[in-house]
ZABAKOL-662284 format. One line per field, with one value per atom (N, C-alpha, C, CB): residue in one letter; atom name; y, z, x; residue number from 1. Coordinates in Angstrom, 3 decimals, padded with zeros to 6 digits, m for minus. Glycine has a CB too. Example, Ala and Ser with C-alpha at 12.3 -4.5 7.8 and 13.67 -1.06 7.14 Angstrom:
<atoms>
r = (a|a|a|a|s|s|s|s)
a = (N|CA|C|CB|N|CA|C|CB)
c2 = (m005.690|m004.500|m003.300|m004.473|m002.250|m001.060|000.030|m000.598)
c3 = (007.800|007.800|007.800|009.046|007.080|007.140|007.870|005.725)
c1 = (013.190|012.300|013.200|011.308|012.850|013.670|012.900|014.084)
k = (1|1|1|1|2|2|2|2)
</atoms>
This chain:
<atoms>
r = (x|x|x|x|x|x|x|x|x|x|x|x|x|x|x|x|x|x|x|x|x|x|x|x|x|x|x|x|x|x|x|x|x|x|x|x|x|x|x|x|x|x|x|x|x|x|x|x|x|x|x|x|x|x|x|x|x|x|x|x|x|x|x|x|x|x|x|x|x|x|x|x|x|x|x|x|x|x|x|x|x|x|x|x|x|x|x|x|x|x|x|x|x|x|x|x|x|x|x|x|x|x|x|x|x|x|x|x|x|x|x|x|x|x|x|x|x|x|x|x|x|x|x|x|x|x|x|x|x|x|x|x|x|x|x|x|x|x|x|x|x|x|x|x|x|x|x|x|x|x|x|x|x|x|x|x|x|x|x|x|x|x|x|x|x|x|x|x|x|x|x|x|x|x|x|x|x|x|x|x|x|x|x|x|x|x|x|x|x|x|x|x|x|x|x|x|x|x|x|x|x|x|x|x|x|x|x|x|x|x|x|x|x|x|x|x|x|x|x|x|x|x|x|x|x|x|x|x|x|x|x|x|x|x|x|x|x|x|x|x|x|x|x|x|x|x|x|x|x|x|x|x|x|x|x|x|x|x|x|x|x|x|x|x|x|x|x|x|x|x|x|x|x|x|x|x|x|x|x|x|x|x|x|x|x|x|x|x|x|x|x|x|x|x|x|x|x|x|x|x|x|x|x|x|x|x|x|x|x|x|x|x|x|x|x|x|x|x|x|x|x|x|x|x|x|x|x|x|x|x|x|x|x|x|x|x|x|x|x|x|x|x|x|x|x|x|x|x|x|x|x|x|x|x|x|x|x|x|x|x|x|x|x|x|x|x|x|x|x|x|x|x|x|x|x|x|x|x|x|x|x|x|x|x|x|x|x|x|x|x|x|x|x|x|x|x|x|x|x|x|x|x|x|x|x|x|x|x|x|x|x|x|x|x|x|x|x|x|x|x|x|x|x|x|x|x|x|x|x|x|x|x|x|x|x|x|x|x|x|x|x|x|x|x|x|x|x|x|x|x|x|x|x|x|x|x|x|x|x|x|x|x|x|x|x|x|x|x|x|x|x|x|x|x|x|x|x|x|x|x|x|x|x|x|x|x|x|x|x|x|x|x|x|x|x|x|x|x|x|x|x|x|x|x|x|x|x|x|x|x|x|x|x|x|x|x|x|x|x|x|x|x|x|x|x|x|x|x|x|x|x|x|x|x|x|x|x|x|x|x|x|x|x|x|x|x|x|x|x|x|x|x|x|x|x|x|x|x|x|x|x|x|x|x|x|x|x|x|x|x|x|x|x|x|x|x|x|x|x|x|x|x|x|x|x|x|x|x|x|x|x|x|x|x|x|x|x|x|x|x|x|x|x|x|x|x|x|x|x|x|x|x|x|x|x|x|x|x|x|x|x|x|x|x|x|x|x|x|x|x|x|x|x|x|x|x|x|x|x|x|x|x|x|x|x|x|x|x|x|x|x|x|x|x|x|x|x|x|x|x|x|x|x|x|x|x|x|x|x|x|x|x|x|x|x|x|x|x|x|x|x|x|x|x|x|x|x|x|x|x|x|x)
a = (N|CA|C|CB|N|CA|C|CB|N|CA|C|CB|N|CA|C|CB|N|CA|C|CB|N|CA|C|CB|N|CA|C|CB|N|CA|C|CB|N|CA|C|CB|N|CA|C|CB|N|CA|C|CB|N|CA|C|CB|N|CA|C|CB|N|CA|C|CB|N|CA|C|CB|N|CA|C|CB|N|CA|C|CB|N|CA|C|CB|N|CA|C|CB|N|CA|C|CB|N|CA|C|CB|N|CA|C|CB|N|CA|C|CB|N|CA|C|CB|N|CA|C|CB|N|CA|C|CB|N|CA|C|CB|N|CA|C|CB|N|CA|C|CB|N|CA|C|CB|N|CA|C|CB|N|CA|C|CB|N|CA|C|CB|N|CA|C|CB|N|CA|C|CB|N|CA|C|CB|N|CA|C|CB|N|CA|C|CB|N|CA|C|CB|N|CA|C|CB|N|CA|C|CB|N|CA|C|CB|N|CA|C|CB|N|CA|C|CB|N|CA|C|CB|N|CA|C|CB|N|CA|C|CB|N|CA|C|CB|N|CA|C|CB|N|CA|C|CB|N|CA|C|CB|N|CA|C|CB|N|CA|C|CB|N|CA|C|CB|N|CA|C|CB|N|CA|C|CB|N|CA|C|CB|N|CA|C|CB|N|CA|C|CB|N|CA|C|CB|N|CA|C|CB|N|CA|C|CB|N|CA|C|CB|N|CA|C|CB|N|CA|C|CB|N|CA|C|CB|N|CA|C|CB|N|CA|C|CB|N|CA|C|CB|N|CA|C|CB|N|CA|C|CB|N|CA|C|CB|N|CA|C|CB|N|CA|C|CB|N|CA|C|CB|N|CA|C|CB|N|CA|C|CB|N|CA|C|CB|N|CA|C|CB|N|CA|C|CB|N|CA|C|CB|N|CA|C|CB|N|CA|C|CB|N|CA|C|CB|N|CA|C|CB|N|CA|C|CB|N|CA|C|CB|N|CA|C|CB|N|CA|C|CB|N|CA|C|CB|N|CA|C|CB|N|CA|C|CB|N|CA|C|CB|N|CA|C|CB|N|CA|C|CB|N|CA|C|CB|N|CA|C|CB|N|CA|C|CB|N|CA|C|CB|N|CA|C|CB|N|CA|C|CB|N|CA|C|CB|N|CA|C|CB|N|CA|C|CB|N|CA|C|CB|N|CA|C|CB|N|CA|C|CB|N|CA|C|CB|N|CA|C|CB|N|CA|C|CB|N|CA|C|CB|N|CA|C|CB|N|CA|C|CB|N|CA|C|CB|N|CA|C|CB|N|CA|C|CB|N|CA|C|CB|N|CA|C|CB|N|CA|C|CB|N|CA|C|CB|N|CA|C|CB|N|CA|C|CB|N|CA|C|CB|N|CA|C|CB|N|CA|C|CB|N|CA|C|CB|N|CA|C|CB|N|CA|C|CB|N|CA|C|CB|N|CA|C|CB|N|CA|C|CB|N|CA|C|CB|N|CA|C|CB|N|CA|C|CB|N|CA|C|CB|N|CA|C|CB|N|CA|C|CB|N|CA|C|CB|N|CA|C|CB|N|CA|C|CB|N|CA|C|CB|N|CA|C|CB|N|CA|C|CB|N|CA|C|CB|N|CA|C|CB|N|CA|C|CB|N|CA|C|CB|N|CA|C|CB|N|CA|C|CB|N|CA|C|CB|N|CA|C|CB|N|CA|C|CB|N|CA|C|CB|N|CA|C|CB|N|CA|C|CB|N|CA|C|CB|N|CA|C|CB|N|CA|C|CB|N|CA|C|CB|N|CA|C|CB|N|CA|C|CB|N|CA|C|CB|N|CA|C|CB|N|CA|C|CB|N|CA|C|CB|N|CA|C|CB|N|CA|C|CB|N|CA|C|CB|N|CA|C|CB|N|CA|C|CB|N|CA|C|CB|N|CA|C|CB|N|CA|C|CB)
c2 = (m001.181|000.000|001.254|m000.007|002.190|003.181|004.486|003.814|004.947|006.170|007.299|006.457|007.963|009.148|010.832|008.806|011.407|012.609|013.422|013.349|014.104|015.055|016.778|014.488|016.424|017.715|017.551|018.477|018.968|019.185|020.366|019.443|020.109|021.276|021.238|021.177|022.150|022.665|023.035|024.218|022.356|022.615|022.741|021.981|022.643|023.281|023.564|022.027|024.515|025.043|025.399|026.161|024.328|024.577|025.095|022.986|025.391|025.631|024.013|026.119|023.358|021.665|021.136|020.713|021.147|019.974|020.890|018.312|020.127|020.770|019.780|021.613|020.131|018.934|019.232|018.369|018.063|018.334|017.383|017.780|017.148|016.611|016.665|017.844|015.624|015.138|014.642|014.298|014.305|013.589|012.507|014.704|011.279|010.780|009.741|010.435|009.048|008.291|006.881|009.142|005.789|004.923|003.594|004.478|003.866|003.378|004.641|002.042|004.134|005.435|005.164|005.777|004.941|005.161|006.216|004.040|007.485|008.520|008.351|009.428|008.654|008.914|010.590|007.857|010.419|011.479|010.778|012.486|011.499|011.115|012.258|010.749|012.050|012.898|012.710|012.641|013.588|014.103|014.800|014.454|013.853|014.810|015.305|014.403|016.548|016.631|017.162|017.395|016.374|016.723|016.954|016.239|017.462|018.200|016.779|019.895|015.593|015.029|015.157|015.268|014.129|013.757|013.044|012.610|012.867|011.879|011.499|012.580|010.480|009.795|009.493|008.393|009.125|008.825|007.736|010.746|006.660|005.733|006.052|004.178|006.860|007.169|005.786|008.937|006.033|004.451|005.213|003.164|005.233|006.068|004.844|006.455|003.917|002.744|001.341|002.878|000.319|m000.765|m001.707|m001.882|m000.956|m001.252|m000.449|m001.004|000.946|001.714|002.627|002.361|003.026|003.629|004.959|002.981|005.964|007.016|007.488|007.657|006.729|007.665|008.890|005.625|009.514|010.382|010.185|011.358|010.467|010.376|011.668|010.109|011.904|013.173|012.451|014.453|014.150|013.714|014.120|014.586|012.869|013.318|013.316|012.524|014.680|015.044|014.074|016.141|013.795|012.945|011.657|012.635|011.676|010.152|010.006|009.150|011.558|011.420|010.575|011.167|010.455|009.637|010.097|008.165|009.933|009.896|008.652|008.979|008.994|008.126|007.583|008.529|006.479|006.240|006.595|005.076|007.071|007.435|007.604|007.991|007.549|008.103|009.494|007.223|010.197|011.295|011.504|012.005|013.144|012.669|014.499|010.789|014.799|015.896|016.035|017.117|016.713|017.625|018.092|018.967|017.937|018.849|020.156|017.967|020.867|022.113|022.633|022.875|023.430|024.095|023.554|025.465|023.074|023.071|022.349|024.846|021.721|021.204|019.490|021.305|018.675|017.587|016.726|017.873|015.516|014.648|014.765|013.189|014.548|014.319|015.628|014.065|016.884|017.718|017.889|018.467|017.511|017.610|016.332|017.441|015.427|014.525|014.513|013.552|015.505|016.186|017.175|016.962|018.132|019.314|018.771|020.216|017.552|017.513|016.334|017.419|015.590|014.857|015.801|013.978|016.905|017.702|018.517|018.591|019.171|019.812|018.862|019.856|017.804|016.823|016.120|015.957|016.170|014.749|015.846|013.077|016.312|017.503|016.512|018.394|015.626|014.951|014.958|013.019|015.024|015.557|014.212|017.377|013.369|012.826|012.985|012.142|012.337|012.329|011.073|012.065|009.928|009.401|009.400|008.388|009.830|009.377|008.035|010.240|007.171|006.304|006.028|004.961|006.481|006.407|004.593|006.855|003.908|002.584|002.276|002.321|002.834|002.373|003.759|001.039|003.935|005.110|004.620|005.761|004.873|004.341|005.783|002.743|004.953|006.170|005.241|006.484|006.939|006.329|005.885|007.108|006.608|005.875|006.344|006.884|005.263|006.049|006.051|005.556|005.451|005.673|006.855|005.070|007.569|009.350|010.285|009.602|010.001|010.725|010.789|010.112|011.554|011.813|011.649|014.357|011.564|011.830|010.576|012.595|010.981|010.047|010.053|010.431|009.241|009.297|008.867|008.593|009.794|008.838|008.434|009.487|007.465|006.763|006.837|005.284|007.218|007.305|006.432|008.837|006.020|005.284|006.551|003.633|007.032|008.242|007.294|009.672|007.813|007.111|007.888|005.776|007.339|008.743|009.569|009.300|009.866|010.934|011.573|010.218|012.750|013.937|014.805|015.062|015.013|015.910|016.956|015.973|017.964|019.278|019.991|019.336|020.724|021.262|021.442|022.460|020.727|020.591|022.111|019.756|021.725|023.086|023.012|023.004|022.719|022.280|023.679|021.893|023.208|023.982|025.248|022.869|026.124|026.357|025.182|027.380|024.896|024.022|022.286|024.258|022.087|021.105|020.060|021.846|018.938|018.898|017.629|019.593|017.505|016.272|015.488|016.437|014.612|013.572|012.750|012.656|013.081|012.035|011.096|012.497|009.870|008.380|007.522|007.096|006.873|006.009|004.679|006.122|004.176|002.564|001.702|002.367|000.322|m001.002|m001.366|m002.784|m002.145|m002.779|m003.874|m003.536|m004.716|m004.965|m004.821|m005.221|m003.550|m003.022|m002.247|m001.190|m001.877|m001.279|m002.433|m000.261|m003.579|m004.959|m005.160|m006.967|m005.216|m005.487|m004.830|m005.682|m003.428|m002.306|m002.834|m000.739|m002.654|m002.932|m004.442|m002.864|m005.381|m006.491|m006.766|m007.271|m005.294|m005.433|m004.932|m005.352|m004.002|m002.659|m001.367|m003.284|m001.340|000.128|001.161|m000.047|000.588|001.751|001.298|001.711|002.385|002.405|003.254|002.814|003.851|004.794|004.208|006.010|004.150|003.495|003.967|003.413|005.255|005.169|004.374|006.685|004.536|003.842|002.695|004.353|002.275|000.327|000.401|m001.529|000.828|000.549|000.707|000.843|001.485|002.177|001.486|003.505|000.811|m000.283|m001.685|m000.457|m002.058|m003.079|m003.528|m003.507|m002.444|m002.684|m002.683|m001.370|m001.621|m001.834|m003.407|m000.860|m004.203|m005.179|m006.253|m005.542|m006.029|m006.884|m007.091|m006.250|m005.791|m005.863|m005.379|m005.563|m005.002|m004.347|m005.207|m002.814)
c3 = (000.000|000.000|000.000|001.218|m000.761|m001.150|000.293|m003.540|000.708|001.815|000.677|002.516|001.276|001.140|001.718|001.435|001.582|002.202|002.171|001.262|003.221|003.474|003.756|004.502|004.658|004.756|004.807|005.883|004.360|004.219|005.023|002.629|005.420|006.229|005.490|008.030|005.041|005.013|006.214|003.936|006.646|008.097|008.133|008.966|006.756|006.762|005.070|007.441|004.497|003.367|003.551|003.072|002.078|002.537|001.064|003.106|000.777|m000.367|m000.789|000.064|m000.916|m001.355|m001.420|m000.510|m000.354|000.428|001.251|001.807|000.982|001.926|002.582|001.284|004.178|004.856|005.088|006.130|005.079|004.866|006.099|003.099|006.601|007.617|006.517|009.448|006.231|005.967|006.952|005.215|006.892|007.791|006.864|008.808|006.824|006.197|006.537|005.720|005.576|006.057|005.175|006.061|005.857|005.061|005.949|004.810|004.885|006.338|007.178|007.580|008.240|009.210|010.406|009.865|009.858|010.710|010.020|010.730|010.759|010.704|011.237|011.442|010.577|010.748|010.514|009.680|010.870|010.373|009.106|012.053|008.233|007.527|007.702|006.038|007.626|007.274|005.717|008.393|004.973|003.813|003.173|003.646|002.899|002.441|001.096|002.662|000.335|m000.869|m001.401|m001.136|m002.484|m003.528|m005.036|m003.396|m005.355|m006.780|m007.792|m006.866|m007.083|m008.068|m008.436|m008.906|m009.171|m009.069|m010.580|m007.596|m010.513|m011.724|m011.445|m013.323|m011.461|m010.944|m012.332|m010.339|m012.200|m013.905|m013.568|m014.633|m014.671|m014.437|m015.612|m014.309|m015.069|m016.340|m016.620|m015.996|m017.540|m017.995|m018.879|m019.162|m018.327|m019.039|m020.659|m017.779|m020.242|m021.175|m020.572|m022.016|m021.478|m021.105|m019.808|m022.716|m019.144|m017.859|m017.077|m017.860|m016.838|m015.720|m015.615|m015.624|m014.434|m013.909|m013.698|m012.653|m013.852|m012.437|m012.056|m012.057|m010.708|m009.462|m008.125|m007.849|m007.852|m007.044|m005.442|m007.412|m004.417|m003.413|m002.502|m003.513|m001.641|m001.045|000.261|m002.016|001.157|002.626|002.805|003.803|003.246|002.968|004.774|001.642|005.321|006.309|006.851|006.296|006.647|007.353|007.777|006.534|006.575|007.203|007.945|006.006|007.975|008.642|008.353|009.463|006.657|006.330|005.179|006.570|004.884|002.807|002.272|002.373|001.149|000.261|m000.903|m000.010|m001.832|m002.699|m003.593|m002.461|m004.566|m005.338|m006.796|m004.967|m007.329|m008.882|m009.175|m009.817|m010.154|m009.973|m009.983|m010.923|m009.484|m009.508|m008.629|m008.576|m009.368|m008.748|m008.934|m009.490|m008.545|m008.188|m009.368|m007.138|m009.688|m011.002|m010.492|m012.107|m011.429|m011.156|m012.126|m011.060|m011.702|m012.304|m013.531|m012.591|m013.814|m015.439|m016.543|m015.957|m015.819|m016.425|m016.687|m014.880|m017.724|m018.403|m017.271|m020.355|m016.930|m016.445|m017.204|m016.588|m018.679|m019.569|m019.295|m021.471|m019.573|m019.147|m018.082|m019.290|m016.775|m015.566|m015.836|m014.601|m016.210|m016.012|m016.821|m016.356|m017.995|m018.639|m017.904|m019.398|m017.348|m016.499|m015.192|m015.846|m014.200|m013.271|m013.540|m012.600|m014.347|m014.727|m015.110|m015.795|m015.872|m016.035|m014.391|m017.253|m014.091|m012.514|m011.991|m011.219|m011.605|m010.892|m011.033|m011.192|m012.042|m012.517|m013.514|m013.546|m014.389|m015.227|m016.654|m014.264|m016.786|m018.064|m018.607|m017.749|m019.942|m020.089|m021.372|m020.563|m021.262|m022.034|m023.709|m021.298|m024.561|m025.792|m025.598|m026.996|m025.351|m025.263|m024.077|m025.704|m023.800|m022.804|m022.318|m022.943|m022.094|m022.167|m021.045|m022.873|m020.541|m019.585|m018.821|m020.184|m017.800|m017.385|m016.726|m016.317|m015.370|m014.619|m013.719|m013.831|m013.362|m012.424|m010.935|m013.059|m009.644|m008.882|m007.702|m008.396|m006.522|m005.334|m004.436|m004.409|m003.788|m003.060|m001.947|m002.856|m001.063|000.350|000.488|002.004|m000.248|m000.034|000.734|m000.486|002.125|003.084|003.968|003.529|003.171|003.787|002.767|005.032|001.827|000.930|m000.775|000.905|m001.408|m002.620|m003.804|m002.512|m003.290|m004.436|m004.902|m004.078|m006.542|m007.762|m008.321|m008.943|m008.783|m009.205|m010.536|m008.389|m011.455|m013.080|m013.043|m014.456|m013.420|m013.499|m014.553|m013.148|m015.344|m016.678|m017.090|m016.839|m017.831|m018.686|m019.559|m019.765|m019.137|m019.674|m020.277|m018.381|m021.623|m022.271|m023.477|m022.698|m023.824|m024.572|m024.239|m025.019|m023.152|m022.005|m022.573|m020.231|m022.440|m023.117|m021.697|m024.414|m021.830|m020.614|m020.640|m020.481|m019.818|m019.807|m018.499|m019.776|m017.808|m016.761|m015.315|m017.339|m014.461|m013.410|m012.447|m012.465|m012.020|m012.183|m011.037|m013.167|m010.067|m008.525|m008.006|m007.030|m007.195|m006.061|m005.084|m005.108|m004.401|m003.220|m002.413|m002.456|m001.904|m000.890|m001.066|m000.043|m002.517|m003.158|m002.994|m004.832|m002.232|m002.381|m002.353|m001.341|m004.123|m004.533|m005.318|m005.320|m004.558|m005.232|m006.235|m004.299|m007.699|m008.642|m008.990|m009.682|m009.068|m008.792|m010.606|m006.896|m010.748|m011.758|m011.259|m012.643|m011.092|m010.822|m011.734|m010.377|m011.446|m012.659|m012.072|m012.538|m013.574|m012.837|m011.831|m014.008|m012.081|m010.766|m009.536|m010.767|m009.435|m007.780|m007.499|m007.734|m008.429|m007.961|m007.753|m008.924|m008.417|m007.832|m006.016|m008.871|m005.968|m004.901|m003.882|m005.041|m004.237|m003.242|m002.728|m004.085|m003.893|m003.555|m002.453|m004.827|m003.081|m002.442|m000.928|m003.376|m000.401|000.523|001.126|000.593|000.942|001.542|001.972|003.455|001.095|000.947|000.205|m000.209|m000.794|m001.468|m000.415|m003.487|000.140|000.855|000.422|002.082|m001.067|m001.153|m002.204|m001.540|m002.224|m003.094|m003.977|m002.678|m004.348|m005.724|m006.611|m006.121|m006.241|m006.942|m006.909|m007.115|m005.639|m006.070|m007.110|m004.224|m007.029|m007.581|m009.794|m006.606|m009.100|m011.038|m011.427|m011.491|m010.832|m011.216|m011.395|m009.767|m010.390|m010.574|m011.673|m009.362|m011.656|m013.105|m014.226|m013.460|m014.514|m015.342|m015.567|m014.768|m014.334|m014.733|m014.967|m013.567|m014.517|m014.694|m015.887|m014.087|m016.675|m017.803|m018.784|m017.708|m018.952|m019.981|m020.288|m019.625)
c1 = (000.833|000.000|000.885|m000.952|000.627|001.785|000.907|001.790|001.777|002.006|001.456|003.974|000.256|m000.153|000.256|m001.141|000.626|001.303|m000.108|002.767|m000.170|m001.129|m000.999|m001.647|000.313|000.965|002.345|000.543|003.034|004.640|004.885|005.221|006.496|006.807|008.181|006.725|008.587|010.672|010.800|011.421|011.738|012.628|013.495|012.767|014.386|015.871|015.882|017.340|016.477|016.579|018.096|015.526|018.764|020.424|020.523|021.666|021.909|022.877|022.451|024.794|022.724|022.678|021.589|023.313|021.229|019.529|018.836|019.919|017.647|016.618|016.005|015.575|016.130|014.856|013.719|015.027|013.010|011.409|010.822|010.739|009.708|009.152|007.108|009.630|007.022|005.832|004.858|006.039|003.754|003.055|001.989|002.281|002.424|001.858|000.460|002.771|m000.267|m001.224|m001.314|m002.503|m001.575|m001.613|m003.022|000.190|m004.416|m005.523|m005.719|m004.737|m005.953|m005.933|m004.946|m007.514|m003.823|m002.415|m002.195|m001.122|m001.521|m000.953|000.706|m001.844|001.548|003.022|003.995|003.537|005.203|005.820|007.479|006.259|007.199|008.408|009.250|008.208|010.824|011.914|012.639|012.950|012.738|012.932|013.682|012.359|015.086|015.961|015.972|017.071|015.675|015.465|016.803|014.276|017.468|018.070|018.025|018.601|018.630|018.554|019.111|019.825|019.470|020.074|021.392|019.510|022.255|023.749|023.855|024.171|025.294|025.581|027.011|025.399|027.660|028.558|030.053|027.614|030.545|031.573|032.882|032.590|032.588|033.677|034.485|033.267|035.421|036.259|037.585|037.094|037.717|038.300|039.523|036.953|040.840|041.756|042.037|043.420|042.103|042.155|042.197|043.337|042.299|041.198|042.016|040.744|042.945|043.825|043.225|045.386|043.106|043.102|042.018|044.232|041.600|040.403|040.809|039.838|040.406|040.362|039.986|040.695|040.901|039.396|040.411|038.153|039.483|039.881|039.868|039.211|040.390|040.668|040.096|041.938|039.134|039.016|038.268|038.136|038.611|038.453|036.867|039.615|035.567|034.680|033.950|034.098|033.818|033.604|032.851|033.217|030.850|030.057|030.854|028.855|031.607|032.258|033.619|032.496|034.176|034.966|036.249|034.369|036.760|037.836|037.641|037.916|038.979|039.574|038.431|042.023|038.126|037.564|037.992|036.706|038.322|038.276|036.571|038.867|036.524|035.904|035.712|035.887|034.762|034.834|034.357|033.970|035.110|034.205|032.379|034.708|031.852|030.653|030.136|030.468|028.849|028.862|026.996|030.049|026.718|025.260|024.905|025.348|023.800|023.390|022.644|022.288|023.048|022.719|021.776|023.829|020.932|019.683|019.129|019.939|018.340|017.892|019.052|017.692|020.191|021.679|020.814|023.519|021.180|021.018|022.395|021.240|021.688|022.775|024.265|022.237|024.000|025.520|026.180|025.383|025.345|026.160|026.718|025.846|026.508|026.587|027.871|025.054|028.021|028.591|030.300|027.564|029.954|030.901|032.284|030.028|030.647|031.219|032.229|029.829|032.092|032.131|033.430|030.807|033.625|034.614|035.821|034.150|035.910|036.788|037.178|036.236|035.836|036.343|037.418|034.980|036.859|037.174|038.768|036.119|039.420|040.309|041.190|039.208|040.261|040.899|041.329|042.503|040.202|040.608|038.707|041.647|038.912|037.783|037.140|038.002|036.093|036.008|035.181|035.804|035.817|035.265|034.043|036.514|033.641|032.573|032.083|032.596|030.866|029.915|028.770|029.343|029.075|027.570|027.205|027.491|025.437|024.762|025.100|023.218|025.729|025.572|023.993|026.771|023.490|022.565|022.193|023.090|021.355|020.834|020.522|019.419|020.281|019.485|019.414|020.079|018.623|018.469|019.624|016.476|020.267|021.500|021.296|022.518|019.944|019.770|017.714|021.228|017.686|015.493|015.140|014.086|015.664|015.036|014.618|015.452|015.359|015.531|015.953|016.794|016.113|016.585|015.589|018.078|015.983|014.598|016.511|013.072|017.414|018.385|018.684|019.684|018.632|018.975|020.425|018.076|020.541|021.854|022.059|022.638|022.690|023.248|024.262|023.421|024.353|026.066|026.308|026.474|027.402|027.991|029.472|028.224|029.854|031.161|031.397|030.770|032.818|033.379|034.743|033.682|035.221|036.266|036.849|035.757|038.170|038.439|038.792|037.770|039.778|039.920|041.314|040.027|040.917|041.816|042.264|040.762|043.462|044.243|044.058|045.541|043.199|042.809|043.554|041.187|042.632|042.990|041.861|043.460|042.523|041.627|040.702|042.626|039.782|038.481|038.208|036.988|039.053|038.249|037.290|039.700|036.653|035.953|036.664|035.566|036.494|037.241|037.378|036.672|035.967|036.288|036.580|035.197|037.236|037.110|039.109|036.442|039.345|040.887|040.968|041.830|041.168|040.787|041.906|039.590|042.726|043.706|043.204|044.251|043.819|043.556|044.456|043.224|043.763|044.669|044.317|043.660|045.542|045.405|045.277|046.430|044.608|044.141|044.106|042.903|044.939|044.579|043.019|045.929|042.546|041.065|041.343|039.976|042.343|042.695|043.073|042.980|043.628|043.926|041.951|045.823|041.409|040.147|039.384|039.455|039.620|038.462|038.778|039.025|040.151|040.665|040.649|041.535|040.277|039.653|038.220|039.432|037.392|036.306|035.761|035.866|036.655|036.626|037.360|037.089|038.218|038.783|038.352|039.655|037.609|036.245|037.239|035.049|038.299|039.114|037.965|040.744|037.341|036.633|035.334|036.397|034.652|033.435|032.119|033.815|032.382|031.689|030.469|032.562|029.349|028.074|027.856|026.893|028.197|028.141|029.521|027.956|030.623|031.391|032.056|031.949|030.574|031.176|029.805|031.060|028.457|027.967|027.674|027.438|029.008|029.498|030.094|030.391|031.145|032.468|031.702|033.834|030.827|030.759|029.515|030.788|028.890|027.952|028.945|026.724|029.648|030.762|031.571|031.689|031.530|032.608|031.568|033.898|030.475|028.953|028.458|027.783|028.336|027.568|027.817|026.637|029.204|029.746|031.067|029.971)
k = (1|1|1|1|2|2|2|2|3|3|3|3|4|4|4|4|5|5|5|5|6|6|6|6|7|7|7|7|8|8|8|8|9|9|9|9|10|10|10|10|11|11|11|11|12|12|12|12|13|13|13|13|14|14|14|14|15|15|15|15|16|16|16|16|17|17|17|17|18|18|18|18|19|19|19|19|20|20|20|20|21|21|21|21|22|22|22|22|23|23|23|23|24|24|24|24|25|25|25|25|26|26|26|26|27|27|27|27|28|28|28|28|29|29|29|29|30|30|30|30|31|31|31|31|32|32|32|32|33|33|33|33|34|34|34|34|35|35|35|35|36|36|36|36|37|37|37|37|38|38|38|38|39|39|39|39|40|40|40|40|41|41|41|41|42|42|42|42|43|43|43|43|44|44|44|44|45|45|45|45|46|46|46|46|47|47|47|47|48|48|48|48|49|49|49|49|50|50|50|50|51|51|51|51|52|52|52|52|53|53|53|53|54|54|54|54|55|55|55|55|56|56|56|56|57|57|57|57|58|58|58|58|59|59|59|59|60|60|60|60|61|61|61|61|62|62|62|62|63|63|63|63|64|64|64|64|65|65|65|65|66|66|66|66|67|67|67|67|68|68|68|68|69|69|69|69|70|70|70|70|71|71|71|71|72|72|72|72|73|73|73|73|74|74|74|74|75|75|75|75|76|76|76|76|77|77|77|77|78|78|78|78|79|79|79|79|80|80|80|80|81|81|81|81|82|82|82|82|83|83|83|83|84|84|84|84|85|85|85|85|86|86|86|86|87|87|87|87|88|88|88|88|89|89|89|89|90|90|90|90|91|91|91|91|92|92|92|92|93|93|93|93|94|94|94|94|95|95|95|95|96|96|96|96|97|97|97|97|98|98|98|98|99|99|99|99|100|100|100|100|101|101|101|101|102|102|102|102|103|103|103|103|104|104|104|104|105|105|105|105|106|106|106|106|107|107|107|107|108|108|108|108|109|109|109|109|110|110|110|110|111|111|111|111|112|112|112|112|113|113|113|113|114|114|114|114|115|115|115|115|116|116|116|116|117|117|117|117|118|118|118|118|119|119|119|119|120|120|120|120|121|121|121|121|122|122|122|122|123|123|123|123|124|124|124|124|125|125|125|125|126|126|126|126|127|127|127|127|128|128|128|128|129|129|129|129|130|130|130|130|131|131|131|131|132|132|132|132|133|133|133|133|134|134|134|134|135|135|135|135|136|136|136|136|137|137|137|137|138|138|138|138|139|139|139|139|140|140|140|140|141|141|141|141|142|142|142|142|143|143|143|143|144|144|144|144|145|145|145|145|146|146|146|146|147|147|147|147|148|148|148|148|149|149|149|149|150|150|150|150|151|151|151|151|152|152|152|152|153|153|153|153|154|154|154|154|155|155|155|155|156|156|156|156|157|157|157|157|158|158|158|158|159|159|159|159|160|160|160|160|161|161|161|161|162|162|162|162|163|163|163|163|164|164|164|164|165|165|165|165|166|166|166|166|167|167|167|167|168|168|168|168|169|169|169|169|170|170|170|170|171|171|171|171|172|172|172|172|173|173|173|173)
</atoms>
């Protein structure tokens, strides 16, 4: 039986996310949901060639540790995933790809969260110049597909979007 919403509240309005507090109904049980709303993401397994990955390394606060990662950023206003996925692979790595192909999409945590994610296969990668953030300090790493299986399989890489990019990648492609 799908949850009916009746009323909404914003209870936090950020730069990023906004939280929300619903009150929902399902029958005549009444509940409260929490609601993190995002704008949406897109993720990138860039593939320098048919040996090596790269992924980036950054210190990601909630969790309180360096991450292994792929690039991957927020879409912004009225921006198309590819573009977003274009834009944010160059910020990111500073290599900019000539092919794009969409892999798999999913939600990163639904239990609280409204954010989607595109995953992309970036290839063809041309050496540009890296576009970081201010608050952005981001180590880019060349990885064999074998030292990144072995991450993943050792639980060095911890981050869900990019086991879940790699390993569709080594799944179905």
């Amino acid at each position: 039986m799908a949850e009916k919403t009746f009323h909404s509240d914003i209870v936090y309005e950020g730069k990023l996310i906004n939280l929300r507090k619903d009150k929902n109904k399902i029958g005549d049980r009444i509940f409260s949901r929490e609601v993190v709303e995002h704008p949406g993401a897109v993720a990138i397994v860039p593939l320098l060639n048919d040996k090596t990955i790269l992924m980036i390394k950054q210190y990601r606060h909630p969790a309180g540790e360096f991450l292994f990662e792929i690039p991957a950023g927020t879409l912004e206003k009225n921006e198309s995933a590819e573009k977003c996925a274009y834009r944010e692979l160059i910020e990111e790595t500073g290599y900019r790809a000539e092919k794009l192909k969409k892999l798999t999409s999913c939600y990163l945590t639904p239990g609280y969260s409204d954010e989607f994610i595109q995953i992309f296969l970036a290839s063809d990668l041309k050496k540009t110049r890296q576009k970081l953030e201010d608050d952005e300090f981001i180590e880019v790493l060349f990885l064999s597909i074998k030292e990144v299986k072995e991450k993943i399989k050792n639980g060095s890489i911890k981050d869900a979007k990019t086991i879940a990019g790699i390993l569709y990648l080594f799944l179905f492609i």
